[in-house]
C-alpha positions in Angstrom: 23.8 -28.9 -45.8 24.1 -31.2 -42.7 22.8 -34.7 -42.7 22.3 -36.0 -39.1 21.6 -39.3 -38.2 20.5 -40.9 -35.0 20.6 -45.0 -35.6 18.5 -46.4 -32.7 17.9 -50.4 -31.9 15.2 -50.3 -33.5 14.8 -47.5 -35.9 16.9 -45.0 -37.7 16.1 -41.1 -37.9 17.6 -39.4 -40.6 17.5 -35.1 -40.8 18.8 -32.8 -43.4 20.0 -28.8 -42.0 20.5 -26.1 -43.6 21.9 -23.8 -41.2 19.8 -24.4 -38.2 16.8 -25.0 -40.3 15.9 -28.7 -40.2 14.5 -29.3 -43.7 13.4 -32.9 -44.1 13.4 -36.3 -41.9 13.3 -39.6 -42.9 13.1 -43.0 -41.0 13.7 -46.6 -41.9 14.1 -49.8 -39.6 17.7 -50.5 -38.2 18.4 -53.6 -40.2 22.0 -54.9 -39.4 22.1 -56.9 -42.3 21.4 -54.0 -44.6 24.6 -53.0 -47.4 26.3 -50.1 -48.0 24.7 -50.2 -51.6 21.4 -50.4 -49.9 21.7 -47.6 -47.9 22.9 -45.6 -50.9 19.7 -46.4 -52.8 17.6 -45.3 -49.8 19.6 -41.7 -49.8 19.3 -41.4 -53.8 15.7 -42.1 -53.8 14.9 -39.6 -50.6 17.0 -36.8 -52.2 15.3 -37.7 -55.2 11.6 -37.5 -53.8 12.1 -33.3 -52.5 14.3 -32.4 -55.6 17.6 -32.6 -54.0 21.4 -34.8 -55.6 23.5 -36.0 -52.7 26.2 -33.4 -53.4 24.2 -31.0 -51.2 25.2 -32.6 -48.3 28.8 -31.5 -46.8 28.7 -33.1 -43.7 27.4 -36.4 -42.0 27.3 -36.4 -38.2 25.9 -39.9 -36.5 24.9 -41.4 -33.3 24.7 -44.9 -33.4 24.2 -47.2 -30.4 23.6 -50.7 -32.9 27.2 -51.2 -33.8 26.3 -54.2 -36.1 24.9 -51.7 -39.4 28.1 -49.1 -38.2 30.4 -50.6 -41.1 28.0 -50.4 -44.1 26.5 -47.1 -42.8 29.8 -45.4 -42.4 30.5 -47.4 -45.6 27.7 -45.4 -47.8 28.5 -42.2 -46.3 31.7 -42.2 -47.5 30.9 -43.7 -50.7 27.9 -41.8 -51.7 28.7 -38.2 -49.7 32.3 -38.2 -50.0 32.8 -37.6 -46.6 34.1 -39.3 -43.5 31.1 -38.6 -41.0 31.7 -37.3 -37.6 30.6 -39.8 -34.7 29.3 -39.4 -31.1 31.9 -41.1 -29.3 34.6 -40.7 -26.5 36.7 -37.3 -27.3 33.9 -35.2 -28.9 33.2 -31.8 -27.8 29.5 -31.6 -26.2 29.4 -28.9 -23.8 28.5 -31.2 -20.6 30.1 -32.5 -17.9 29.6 -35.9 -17.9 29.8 -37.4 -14.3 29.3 -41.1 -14.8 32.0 -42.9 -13.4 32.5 -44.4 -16.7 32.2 -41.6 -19.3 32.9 -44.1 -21.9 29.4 -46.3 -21.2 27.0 -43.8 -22.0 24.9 -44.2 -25.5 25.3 -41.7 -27.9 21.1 -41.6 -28.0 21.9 -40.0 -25.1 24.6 -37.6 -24.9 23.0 -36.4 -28.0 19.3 -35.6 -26.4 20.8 -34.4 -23.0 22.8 -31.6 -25.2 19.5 -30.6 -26.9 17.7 -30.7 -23.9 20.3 -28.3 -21.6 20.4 -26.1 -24.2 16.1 -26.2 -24.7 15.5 -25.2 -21.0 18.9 -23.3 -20.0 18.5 -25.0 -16.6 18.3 -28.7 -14.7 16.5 -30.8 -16.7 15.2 -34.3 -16.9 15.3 -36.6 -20.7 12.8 -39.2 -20.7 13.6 -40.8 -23.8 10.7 -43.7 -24.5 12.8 -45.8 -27.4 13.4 -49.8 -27.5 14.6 -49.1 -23.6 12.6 -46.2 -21.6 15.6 -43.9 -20.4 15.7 -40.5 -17.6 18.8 -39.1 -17.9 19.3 -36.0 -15.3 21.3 -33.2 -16.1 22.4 -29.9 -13.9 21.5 -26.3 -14.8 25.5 -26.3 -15.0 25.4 -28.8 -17.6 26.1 -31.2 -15.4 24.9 -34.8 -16.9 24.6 -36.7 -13.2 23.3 -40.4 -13.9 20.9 -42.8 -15.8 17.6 -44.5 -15.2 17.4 -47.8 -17.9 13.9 -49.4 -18.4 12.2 -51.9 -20.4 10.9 -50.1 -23.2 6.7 -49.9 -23.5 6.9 -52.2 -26.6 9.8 -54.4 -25.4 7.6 -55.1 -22.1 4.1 -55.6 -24.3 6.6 -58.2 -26.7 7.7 -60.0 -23.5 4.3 -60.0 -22.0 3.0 -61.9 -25.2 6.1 -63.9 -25.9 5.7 -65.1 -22.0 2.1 -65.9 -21.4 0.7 -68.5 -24.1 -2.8 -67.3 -23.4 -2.1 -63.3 -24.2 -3.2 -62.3 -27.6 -0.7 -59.5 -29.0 -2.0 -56.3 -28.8 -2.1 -51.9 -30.1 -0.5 -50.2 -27.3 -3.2 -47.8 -26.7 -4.7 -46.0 -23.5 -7.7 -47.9 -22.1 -10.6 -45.3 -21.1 -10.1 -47.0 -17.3 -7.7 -48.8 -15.4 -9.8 -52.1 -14.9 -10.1 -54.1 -17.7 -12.9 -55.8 -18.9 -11.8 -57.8 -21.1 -8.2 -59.5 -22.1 -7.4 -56.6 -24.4 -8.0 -53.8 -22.5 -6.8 -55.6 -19.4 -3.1 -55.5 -21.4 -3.1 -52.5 -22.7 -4.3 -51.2 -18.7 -1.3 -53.2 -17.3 1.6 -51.9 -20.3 0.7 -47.9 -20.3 -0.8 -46.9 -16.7 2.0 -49.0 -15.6 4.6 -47.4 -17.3 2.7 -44.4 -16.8 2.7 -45.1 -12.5 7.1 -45.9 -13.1 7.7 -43.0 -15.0 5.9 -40.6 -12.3 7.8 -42.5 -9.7 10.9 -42.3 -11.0 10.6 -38.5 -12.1 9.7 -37.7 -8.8 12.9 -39.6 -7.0 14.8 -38.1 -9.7 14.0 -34.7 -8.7 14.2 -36.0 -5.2 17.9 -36.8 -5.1 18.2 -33.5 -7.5 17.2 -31.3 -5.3 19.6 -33.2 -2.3 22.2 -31.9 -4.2 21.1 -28.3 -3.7 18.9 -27.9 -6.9 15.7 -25.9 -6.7 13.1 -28.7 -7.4 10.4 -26.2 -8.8 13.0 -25.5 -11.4 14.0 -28.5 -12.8 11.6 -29.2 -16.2 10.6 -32.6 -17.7 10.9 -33.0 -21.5 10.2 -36.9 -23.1 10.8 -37.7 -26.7 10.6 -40.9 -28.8 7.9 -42.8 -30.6 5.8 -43.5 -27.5 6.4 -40.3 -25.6 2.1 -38.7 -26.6 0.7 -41.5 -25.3 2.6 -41.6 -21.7 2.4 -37.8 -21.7 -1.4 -37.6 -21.5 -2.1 -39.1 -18.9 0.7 -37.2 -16.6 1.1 -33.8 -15.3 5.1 -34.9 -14.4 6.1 -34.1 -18.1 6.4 -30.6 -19.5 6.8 -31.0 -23.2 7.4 -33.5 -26.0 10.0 -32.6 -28.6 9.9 -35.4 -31.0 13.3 -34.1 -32.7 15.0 -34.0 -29.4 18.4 -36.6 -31.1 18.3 -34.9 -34.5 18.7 -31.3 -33.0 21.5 -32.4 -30.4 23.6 -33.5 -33.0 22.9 -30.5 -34.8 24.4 -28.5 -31.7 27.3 -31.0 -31.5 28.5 -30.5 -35.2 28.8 -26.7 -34.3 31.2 -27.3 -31.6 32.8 -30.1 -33.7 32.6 -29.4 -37.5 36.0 -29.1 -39.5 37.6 -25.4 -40.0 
């Protein structure tokens, strides 16, 4: 078995493969101050909980982009695995070209979802990943990764919003029937998801824009958006194809094929 694990800013997502059969996911808070020992106790007692030791697992492949809980993670794995995990960093095998003029800067989060995505659609695609930071990532029908888009993630712009303004209550990002608000609340939640909504068209569309410059067909190029707050963006626009919530867990599956040990 395969244990992947994708270790965001804010959370960590944690899938068990068999083969290409993803069998279980977990998820716990990214918590820099958490032990290896810790760690170890959260692997027994999932294992545990579906009838499953540790031993299953022969490989550990990780994307990280919060160095700080690196040591203890890699720590556990090689205490409570027995095995050194494989990491998504410079010198890995992925498949794309990466044409950034400094390879080296882009986040594993997404190397790993630009993989799954290319290989999803066979063809140009565009990531928008909606984590701690909102992120479109553009990649060729080559496999061509061109360039990033970084912005504030919805829930990092509601916290600053809140944090900001003495007089704004914190709020549940959810989608207000209409744009003007009637109240404080729903004023908010107006301002944090059609206005993300209104950049994430905008940017999609300039995207494919400077895409299609470069000789891509622009009808071809798809739209897929994953992370935590992709369902409530994605109803409200027609710019976004499809949601695939396992977008990081099954691009590090692909990248252990091209990487796992003989």
């Amino acid at each position: 078995m395969l244990l992947a694990i994708d270790v965001g800013n804010t959370n960590i997502a944690i899938g068990l493969y068999e083969d290409k059969k993803l069998l279980h996911i977990w998820r716990l808070a990214t918590n820099k101050e958490r032990t290896s020992d810790e760690f170890g106790v959260f692997f027994l007692t999932m294992f545990s909980n579906v009838n499953l030791t540790l031993d299953k697992v022969k490989d550990v492949i990780i994307a990280s982009v919060a160095p700080s809980i690196m040591y203890s993670l890699r720590h556990a794995i090689r205490k409570f695995f027995n095995c050194v995990p494989i990491l998504i960093e410079p010198g890995i095998k992925t498949g794309l070209n990466i044409r950034i003029e400094n390879p080296r800067e882009l986040g594993a989060d997404l190397i790993v979802g630009a993989v799954a995505a290319f290989n999803q659609v066979k063809g140009p695609v565009i990531i928008v990943d909606f984590g701690t930071a909102t992120k479109l990532s553009a990649v060729t029908g080559k496999g061509e990764f061109l360039g990033v888009v970084i912005c504030p993630g919805i829930q990092v712009s509601a916290d600053a919003l809140t944090s900001k303004a003495a007089q704004l209550p914190r709020i549940q990002i959810e989608r207000p029937e209409k744009v003007i608000g009637t109240n404080t609340i729903h004023s908010m939640q107006s301002g944090i998801v059609y206005g993300n909504l209104g950049t994430i068209e905008y940017l999609v569309n300039r995207i494919k824009d400077e895409m299609a410059d470069t000789g891509i067909d622009r009808k071809s190029i798809k739209v897929i958006a994953t992370g935590g707050l992709a369902r409530l963006i994605v109803e409200g626009t027609s710019e976004i194809d499809e949601v695939n919530g396992l977008l990081t867990l099954e691009g590090l599956r692909l990248i252990y094929e091209k990487n796992k040990p003989e």
